[in-house]
C-alpha positions in Angstrom: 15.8 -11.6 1.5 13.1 -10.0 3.4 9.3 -9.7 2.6 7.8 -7.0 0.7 3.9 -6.7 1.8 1.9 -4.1 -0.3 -1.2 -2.9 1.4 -3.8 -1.1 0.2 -7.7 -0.3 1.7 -10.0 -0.3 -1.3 -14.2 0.4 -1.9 -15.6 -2.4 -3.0 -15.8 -1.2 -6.8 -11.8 -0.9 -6.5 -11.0 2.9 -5.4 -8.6 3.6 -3.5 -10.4 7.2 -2.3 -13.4 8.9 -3.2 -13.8 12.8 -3.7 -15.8 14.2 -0.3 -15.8 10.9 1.7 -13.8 11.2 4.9 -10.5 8.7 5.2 -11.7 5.2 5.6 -15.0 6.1 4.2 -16.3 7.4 7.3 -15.8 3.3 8.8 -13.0 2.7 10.4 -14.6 0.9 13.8 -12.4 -0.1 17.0 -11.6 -3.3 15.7 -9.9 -2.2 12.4 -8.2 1.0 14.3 -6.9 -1.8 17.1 -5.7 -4.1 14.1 -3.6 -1.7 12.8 -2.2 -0.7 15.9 -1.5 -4.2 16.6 0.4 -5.1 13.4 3.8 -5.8 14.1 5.4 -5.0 10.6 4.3 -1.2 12.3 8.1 -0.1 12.3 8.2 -1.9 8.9 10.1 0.2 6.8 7.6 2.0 4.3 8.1 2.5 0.7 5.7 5.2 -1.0 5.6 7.9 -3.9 5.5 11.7 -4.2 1.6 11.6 -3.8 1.2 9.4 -1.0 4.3 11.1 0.7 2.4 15.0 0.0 -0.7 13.5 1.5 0.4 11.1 4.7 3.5 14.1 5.8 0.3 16.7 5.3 -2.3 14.4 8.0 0.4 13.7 10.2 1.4 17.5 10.7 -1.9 18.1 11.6 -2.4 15.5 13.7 -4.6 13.0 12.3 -5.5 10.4 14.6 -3.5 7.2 14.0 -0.8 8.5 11.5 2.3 9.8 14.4 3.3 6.2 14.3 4.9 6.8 11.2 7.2 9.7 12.4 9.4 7.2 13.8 9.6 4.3 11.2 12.1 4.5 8.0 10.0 6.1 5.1 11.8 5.9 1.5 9.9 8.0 -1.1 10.4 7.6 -4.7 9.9 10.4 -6.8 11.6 12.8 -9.9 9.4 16.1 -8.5 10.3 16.3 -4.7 13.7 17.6 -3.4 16.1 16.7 -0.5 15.7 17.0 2.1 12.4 15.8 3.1 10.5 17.1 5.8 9.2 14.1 7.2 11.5 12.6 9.9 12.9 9.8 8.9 12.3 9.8 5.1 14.9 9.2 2.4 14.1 10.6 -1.1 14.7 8.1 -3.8 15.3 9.5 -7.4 16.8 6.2 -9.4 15.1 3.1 -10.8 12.5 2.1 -7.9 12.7 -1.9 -8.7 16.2 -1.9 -8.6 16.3 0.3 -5.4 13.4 -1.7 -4.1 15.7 -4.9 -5.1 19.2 -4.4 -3.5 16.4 -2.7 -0.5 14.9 -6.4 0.2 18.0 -7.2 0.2 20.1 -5.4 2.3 17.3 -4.5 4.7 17.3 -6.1 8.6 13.4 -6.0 8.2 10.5 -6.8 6.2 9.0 -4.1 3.7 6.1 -2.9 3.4 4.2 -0.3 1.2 1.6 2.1 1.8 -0.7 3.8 -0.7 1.1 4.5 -3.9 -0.9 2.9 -6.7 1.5 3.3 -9.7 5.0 2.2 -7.5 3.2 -0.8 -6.2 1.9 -1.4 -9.9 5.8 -1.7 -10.6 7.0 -3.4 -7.9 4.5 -6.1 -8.2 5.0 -6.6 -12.3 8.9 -6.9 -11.6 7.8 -10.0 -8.9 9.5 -7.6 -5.8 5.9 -8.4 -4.4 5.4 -11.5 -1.5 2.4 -10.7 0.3 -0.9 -8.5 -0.9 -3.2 -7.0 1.7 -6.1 -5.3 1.0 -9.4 -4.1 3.4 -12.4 -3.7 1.6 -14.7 -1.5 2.6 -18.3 -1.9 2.1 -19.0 1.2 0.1 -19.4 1.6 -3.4 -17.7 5.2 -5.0 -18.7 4.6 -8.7 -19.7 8.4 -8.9 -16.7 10.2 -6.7 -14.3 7.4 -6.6 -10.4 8.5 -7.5 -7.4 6.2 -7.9 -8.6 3.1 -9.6 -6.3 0.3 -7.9 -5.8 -2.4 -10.1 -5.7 -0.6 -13.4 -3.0 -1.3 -15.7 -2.1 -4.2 -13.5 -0.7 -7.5 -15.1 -3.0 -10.6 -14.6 -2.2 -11.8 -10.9 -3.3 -15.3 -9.5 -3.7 -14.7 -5.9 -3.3 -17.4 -2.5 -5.7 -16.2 0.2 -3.5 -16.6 3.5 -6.0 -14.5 5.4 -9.3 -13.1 5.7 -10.8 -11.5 8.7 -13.7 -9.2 9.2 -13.5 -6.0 11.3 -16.5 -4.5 12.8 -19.1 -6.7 11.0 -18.6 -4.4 7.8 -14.6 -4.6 6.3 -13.2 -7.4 5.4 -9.5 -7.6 4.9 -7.7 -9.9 2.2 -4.0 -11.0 2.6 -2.8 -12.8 -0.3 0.2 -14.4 -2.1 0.8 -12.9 -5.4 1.6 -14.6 -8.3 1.9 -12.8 -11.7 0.9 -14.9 -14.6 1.6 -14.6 -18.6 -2.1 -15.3 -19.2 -5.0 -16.9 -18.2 -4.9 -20.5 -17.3 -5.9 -22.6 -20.1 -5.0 -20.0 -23.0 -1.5 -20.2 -25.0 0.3 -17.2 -25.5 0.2 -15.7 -28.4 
């Protein structure tokens, strides 16, 4: 069974964008940018939504700096509103049940998973237990007023292993974890 990793970069107040700040938040230094050229789950298979899809196929047509690596890696997008065919290379539209797909995927795959933006399918994913790593960079802004895509709401609770921190540029810090969704807090009976 192979590894599902769900990534996500994050403010520190939880958003994962803000209206008029710049990708990153304007602080993406050389040792983040080398990071992610250096991870080697790069030609990971990537699992995303309709949004997500819209946004990344849009920045890599015009040539954002950084996204042509995903031109060549498997992309498989789940969504009811898009049609086949894509026109990303390399992406598969997915229309059924994402857990299950994302199931028999983990299963049948020659290569860890991984995910990349896509705030409701990773909510999913990671309630139905599909999840075995969580990655998130926080950067050191705060979006309270023009922050957009709230993370972790409507997440279950989640008791998290840190297996690795690392700063970037004396200003990010990124978060790798091991997920583990819990029925409630520790200490307190259902009800």
């Amino acid at each position: 069974m192979q590894r599902l990793t769900i990534d996500f970069i994050i403010s520190l107040d939880g958003y994962g964008s803000a209206r008029g700040w710049p990708g990153w938040w304007g602080l993406e230094g050389p040792e983040y940018l080398g990071w992610l050229e250096e991870l080697p789950e790069q030609d990971h298979p990537v699992l995303m939504g309709a949004n997500t899809y819209r946004v990344m196929s849009s920045l890599t047509a015009g040539g954002e700096p950084g996204t042509d690596v995903l031109n060549d890696v498997q992309k498989y997008v789940f969504s009811s509103t898009l049609e086949d065919p894509l026109g990303w290379q390399n992406s598969t539209l997915v229309q059924t049940d994402a857990v299950e797909y994302v199931r028999r995927l983990k299963e049948e795959s020659d290569r860890p998973l991984r995910t990349l933006g896509s705030v409701s399918l990773c909510r999913s994913l990671l309630k139905a237990g599909l999840a075995d790593r969580f990655r998130v960079v926080v950067f050191p802004v705060i979006t309270g007023a023009t922050g957009s895509e709230r993370i972790f709401d409507g997440y279950p609770d989640v008791r998290l292993e840190l297996v690795e921190a690392r700063t970037f540029d004396n200003r990010s810090q990124l978060l790798e974890y091991v997920p583990t969704v819990i029925d409630a807090p520790p200490g307190h009976a259902m009800q």
